[in-house]
C-alpha positions as CSV (number, residue, x, y, z in Angstrom):
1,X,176.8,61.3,148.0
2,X,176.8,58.1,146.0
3,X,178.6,55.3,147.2
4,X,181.3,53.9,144.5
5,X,181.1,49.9,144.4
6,X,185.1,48.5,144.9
7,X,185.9,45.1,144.1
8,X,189.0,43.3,145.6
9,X,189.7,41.6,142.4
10,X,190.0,43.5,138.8
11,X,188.9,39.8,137.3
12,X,185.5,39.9,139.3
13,X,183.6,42.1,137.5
14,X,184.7,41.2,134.2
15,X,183.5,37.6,135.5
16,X,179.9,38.8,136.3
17,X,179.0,40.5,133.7
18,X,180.6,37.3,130.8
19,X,177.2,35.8,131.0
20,X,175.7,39.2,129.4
21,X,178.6,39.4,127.1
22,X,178.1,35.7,125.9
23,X,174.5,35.6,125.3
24,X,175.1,39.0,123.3
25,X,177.6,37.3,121.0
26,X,176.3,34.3,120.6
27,X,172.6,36.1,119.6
28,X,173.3,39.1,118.1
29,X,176.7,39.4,117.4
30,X,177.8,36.2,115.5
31,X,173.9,35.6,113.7
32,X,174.7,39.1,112.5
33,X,178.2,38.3,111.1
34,X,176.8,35.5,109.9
35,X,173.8,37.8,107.9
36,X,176.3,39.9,106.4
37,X,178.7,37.0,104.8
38,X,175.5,35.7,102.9
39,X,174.6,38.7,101.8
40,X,177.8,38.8,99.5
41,X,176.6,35.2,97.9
42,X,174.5,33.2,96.2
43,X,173.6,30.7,97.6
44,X,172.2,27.3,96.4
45,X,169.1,26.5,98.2
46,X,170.6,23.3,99.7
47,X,173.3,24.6,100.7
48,X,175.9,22.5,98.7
49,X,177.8,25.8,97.2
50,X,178.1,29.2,96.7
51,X,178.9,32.1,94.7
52,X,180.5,35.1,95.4
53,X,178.6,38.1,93.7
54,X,180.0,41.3,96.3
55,X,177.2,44.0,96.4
56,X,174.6,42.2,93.8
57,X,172.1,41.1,96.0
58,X,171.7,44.8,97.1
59,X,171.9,46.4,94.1
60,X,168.9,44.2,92.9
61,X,166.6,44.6,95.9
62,X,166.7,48.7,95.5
63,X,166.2,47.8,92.2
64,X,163.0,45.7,92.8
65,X,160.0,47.8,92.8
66,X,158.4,44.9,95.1
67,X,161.4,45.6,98.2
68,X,160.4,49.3,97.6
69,X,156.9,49.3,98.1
70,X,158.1,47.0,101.7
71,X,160.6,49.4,102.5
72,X,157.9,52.0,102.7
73,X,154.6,49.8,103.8
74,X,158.0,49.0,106.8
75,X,158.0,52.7,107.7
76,X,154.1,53.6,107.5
77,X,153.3,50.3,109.7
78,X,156.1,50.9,112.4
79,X,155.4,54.5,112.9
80,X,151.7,53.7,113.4
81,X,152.4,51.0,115.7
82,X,154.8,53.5,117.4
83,X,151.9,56.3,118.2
84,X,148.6,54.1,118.4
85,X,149.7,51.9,121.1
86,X,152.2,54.6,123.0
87,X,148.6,57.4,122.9
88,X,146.0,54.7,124.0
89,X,148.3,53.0,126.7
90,X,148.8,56.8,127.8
91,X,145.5,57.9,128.0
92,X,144.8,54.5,129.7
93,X,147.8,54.9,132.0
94,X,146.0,58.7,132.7
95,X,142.7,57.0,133.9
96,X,144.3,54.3,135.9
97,X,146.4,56.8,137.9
98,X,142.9,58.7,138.9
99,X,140.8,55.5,139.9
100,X,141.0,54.7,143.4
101,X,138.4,52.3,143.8
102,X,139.5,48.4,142.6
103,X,142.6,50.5,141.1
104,X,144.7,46.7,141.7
105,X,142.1,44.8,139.3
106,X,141.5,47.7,136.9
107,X,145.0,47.7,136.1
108,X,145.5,44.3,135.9
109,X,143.0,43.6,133.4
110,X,144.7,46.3,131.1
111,X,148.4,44.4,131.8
112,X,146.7,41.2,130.6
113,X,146.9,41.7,126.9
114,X,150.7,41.5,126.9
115,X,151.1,37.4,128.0
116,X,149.0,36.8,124.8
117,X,151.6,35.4,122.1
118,X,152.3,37.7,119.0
119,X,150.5,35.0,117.1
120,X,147.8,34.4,119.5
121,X,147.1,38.5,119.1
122,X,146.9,38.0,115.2
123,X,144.8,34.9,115.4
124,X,142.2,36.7,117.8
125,X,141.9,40.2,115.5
126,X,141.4,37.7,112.3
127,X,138.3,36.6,113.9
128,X,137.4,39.7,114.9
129,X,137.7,41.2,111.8
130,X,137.0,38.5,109.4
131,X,135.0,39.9,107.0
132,X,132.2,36.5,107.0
133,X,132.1,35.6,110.8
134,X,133.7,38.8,112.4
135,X,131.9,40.9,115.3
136,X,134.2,43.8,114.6
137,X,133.5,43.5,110.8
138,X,129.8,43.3,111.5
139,X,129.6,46.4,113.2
140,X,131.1,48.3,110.8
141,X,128.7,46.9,108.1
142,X,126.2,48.2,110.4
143,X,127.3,51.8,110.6
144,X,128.1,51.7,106.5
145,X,131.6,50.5,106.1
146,X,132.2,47.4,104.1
147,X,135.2,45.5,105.5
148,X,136.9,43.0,103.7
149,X,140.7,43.2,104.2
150,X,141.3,40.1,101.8
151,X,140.4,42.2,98.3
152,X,141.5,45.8,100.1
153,X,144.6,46.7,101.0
154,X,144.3,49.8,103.1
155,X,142.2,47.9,105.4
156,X,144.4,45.2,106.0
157,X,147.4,47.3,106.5
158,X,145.2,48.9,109.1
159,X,144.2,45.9,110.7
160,X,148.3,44.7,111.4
161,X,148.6,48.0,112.7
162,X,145.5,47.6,115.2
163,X,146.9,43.9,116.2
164,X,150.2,45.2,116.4
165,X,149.1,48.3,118.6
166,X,146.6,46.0,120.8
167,X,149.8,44.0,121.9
168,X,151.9,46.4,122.9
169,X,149.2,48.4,124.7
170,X,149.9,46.5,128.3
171,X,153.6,47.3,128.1
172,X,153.5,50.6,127.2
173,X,151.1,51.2,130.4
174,X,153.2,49.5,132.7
175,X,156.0,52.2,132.2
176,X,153.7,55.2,131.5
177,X,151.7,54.5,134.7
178,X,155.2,54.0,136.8
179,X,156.2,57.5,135.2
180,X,152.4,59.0,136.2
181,X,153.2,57.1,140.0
182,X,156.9,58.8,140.1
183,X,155.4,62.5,139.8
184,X,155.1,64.6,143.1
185,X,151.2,65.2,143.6
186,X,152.8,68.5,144.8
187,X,153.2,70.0,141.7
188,X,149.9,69.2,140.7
189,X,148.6,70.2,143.5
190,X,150.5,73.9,142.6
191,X,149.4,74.3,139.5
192,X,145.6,73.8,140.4
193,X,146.1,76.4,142.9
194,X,147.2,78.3,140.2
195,X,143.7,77.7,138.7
196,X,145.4,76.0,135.9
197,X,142.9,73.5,134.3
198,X,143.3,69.6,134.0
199,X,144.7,70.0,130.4
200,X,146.8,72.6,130.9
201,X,148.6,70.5,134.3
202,X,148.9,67.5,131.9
203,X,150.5,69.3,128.8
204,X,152.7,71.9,131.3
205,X,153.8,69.7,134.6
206,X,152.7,66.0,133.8
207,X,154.0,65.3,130.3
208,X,156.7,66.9,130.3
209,X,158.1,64.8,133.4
210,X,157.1,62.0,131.4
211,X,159.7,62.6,128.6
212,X,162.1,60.4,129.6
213,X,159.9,56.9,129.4
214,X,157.9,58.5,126.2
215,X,161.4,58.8,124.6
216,X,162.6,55.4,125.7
217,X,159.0,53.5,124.9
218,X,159.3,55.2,121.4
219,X,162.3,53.3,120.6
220,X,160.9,50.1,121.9
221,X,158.3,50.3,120.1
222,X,159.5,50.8,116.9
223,X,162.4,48.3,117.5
224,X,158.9,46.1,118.4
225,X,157.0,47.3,115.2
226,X,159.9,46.2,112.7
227,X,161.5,43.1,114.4
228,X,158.6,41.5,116.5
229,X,155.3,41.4,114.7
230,X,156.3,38.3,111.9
231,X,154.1,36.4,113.6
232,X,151.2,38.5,114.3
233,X,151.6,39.5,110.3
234,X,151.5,35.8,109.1
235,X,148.7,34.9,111.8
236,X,146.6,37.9,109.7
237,X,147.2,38.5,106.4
238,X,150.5,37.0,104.8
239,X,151.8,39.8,103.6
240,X,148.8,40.5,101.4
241,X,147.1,41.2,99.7
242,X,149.1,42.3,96.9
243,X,152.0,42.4,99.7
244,X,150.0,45.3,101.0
245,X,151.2,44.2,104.5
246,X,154.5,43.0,103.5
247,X,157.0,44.4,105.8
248,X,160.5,44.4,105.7
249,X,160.4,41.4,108.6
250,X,158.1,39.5,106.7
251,X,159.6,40.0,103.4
252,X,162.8,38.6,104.8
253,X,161.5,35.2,105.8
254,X,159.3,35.0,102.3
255,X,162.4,35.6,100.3
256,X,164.6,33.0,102.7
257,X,162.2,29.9,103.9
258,X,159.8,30.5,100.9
259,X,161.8,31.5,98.0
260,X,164.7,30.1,98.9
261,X,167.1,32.9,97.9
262,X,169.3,32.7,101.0
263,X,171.6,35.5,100.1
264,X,169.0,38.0,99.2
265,X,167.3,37.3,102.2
266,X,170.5,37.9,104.2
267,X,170.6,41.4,102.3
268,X,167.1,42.1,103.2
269,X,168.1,41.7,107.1
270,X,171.3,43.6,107.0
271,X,169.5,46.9,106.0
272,X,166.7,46.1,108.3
273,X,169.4,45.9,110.7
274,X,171.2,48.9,109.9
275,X,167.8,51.1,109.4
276,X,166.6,50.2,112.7
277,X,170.4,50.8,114.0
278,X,170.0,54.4,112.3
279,X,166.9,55.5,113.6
280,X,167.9,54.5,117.0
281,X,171.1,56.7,116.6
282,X,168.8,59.6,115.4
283,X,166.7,59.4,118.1
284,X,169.6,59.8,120.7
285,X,171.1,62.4,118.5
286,X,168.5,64.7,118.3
287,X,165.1,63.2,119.9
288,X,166.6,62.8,123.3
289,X,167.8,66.3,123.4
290,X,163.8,67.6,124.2
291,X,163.6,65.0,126.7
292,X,163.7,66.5,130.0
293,X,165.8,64.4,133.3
């Protein structure tokens, strides 16, 4: 039976948890306020007046064929993200769970990858890929396959997406190796008894334990995929070329900082906002129903 937790004071646990509550409104709640009254104005670029235009700003950006293209280069790159790094960090996870010899030091070295900064992480892939002094780019000249991500944009979308991936690789093992750890070896044991084959255990018994931290990486990861990866973006590629790796993220701070059109910027984050708000609601509305506690 679980024990219940009683306090002597009803002002006690209202007083622990106001830390929480004030870091939550001063960074999410009042910078979002603050993103939604701009996004009803024009705003001069010093920042000596305003205009009050209501809905303008978003009428013209899903009129803009340019926000369009973003909103959909957004989706593509964020559910890429979302299965490249959560399949390799499983099948990683898979292997690491099986060695036994220097297991400590193997899964270290995969953990790694995750202290390297966002921009770090794009600065390392443009090397690597770099179409005049890149290893990874040589290779593939060698097997047939010119790379040049500055002229081609299919490539460089790719390339974000590899970066992007790469990062979040260590993270997603952590929890998917936990998950792996948290499975009784007795019901693998069973099943191979059963003469049930090493695919067979991991689609029937093992991943379908697993459905609780798969469900909750996928919405990390594509919370990760459209918020965090600015940097990693603007390390690589710019947006470009031919804002063929303009996301929504990236469009937001070209539109703000470099074009200096604060209240279509402010736009531009409210529906990235609400879209990622969406998803995340769908995902608990009908994804987590499969997931099995």
């Amino acid at each position: 039976m679980q024990k219940r937790v009683v306090f002597r004071s009803r002002l006690l646990p209202y007083l622990l948890v106001l830390p929480q509550i004030a870091i939550t409104i001063a960074f999410f709640f009042w910078p979002s306020y603050q993103a939604l009254e701009s996004s009803f104005f024009i705003e001069d670029a010093f920042g000596f007046s305003r205009e009050w235009v209501w809905l303008d700003n978003y009428y013209e950006l899903f009129s803009d064929p340019g926000y369009l293209k973003s909103f959909r280069t957004t989706l593509l790159f964020g559910f890429s993200v979302a299965f490249l790094a959560m399949a390799i960090s499983l099948i990683l996870a898979v292997a690491a769970n099986r060695v036994i010899k220097a297991a400590t030091g193997y899964r270290t070295l995969l953990i790694w990858p995750y202290a390297v900064a966002p921009a770090l992480a794009g600065v390392i892939w443009y090397f690597l890929m770099n179409p005049s002094l890149g290893i990874v780019a040589y290779w593939l000249k060698g097997i047939g396959i010119e790379w040049n991500h500055y002229v081609n944009g299919d490539q460089a979308l790719l390339l974000v997406v590899v970066a992007a991936a790469w990062k979040q690789v260590s993270y997603n093992f952590l929890f998917f190796l936990a998950g792996l750890q948290s499975i009784p070896k007795s019901l693998i044991e069973a099943a191979a008894i059963d003469r049930a084959g090493p695919v067979r255990r991991f689609w029937s018994i093992t991943f379908p334990l697993l459905t609780p931290t798969t469900f909750f990486l996928l919405v990390v990861n594509l919370v990760y995929a459209f918020f965090d990866t600015f940097a990693l973006i603007h390390a690589t590629t710019e947006g470009g070329p031919a804002d063929a790796t303009s996301i929504l993220v990236f469009r937001v701070y070209n539109t703000g900082f470099i074009g200096q059109d604060y209240g279509s910027s402010a736009a531009q984050s409210v529906i990235l906002m609400g879209m990622v708000i969406l998803m995340t609601f769908i995902q608990f509305r009908y994804v987590e129903r499969k997931v099995q506690y």
